[in-house]
C-alpha positions as CSV (number, residue, x, y, z in Angstrom):
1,X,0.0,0.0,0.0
2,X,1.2,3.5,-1.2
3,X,-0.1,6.8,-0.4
4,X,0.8,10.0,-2.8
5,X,0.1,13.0,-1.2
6,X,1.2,17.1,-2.1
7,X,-0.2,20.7,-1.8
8,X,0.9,22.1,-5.0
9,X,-0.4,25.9,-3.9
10,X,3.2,27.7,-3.5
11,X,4.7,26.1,-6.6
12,X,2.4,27.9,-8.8
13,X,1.9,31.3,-8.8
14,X,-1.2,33.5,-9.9
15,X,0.3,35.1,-13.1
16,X,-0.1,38.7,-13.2
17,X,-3.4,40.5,-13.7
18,X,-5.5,37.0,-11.9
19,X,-6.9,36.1,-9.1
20,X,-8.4,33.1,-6.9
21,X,-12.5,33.1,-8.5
22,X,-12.7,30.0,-6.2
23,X,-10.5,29.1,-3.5
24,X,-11.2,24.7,-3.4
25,X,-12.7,22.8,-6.3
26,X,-12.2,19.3,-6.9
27,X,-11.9,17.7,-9.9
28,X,-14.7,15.7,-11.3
29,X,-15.0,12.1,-12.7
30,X,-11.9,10.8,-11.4
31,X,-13.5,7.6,-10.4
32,X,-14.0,7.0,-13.9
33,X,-10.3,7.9,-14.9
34,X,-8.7,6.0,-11.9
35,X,-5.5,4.7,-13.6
36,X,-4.6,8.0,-15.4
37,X,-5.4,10.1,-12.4
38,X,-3.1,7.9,-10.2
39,X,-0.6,7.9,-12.1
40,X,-0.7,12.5,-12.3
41,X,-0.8,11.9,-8.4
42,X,1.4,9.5,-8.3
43,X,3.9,11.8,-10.5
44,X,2.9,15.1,-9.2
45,X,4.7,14.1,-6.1
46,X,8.0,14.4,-7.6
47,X,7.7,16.3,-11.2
48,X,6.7,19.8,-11.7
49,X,2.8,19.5,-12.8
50,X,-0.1,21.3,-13.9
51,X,-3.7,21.6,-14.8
52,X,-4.9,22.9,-18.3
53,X,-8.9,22.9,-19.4
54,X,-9.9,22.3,-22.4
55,X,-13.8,21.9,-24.0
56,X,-15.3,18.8,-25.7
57,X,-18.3,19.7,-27.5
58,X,-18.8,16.4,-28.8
59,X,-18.7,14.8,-25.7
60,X,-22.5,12.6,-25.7
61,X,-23.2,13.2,-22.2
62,X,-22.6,17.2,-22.2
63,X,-22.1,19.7,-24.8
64,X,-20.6,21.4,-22.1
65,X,-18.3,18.9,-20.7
66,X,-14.8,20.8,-20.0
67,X,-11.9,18.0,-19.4
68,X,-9.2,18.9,-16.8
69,X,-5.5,17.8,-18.4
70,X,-2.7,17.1,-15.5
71,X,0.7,18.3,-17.6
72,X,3.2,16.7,-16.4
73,X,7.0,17.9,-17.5
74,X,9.2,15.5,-18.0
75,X,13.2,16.3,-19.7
76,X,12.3,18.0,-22.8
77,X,8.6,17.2,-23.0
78,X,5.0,18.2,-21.1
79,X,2.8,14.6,-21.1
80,X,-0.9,15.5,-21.2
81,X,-3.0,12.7,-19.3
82,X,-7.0,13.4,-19.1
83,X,-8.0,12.9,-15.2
84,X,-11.5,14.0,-14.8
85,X,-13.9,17.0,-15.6
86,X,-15.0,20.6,-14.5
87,X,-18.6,20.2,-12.3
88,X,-21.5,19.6,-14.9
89,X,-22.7,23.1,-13.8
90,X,-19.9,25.6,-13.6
91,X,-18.2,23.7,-17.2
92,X,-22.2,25.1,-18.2
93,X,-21.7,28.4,-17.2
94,X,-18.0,29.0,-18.7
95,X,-19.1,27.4,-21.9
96,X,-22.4,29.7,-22.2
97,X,-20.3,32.9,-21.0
98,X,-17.2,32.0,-23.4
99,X,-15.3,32.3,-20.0
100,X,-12.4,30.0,-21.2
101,X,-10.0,32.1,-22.4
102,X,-10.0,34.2,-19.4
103,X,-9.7,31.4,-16.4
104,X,-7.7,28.9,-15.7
105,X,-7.3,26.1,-13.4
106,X,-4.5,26.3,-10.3
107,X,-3.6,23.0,-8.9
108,X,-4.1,23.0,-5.1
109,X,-3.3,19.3,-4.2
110,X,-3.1,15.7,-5.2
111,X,-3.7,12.7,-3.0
112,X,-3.9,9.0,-4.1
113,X,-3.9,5.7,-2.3
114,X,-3.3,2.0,-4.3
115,X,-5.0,0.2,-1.6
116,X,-8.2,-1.8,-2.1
117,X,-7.9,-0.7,-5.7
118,X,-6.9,2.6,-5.3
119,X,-8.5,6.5,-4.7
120,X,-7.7,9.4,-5.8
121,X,-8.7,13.2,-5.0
122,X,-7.0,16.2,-7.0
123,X,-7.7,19.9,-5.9
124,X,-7.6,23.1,-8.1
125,X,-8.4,26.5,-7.6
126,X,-10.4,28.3,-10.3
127,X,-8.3,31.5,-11.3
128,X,-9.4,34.5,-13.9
129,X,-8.8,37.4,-15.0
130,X,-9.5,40.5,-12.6
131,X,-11.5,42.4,-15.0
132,X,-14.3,39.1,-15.8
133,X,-14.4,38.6,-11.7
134,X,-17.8,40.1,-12.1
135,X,-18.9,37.8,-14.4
136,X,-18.1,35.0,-11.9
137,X,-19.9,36.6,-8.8
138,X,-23.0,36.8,-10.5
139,X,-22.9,33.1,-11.6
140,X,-22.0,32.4,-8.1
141,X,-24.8,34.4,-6.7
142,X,-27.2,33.0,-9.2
143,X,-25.8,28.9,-8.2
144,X,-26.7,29.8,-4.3
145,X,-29.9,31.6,-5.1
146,X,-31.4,28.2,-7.0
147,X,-30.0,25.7,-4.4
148,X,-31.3,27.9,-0.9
């Protein structure tokens, strides 16, 4: 038995002109992408890593659905491995807004176990641009009006 564990918050830093639009989201769907997202645990634990989005139109469940990509560097290449999905809703909202090109996702930790088959858990932080924080309070505002 094995456990992988790493915060990954002060090794990547908001790039100028962002901030945090959400402070702890987890990655989606990673029960269904267990060996993939192992293995980015697994390796996030000793390689530099990342987290990219990127939309799937075609995608039969979800014309919304938004993959997360773990980018793993490794000597003169980054290895893309798919490991789950943005939240059905908030994947909704950025593809109806054409939010993508002004957020990005900030990896916050990775944790993994290989007992009994294995679990996994990856963090991120949802980051933007200042000037379309706005745009995400209202969406925010709007998700806690429906669900109170």
């Amino acid at each position: 038995m094995a456990f992988y564990k790493k915060v990954h918050i002060g090794e990547q830093p908001i790039p100028e002109g962002y901030q945090i639009y959400s402070p702890a989201l987890m990655v989606q769907g990673v029960q269904f992408r267990k060996k993939d997202a192992i293995k980015f645990a697994k390796l996030a634990v000793s390689k530099p890593v990342s987290l990219i989005f990127e939309r799937e139109p075609d995608n039969p469940e979800d014309k919304n659905a938004i993959k997360i990509i773990g980018c793993i560097s490794a000597r003169k290449e980054i290895k893309k491995v798919h490991i789950g999905y943005v939240e059905r809703e908030l994947a909704k909202w950025i593809s109806e807004k054409n939010m993508i090109e002004f957020i990005t996702p900030r990896l916050c930790k990775t944790y993994a176990g290989t007992k009994n088959g294995g679990y996994v858990e990856i963090g991120y932080q949802l980051i933007g641009t200042k000037d379309m924080k706005h745009k995400y309070k209202s969406y925010k505002d709007n998700v806690r009006s429906i669900h109170t």
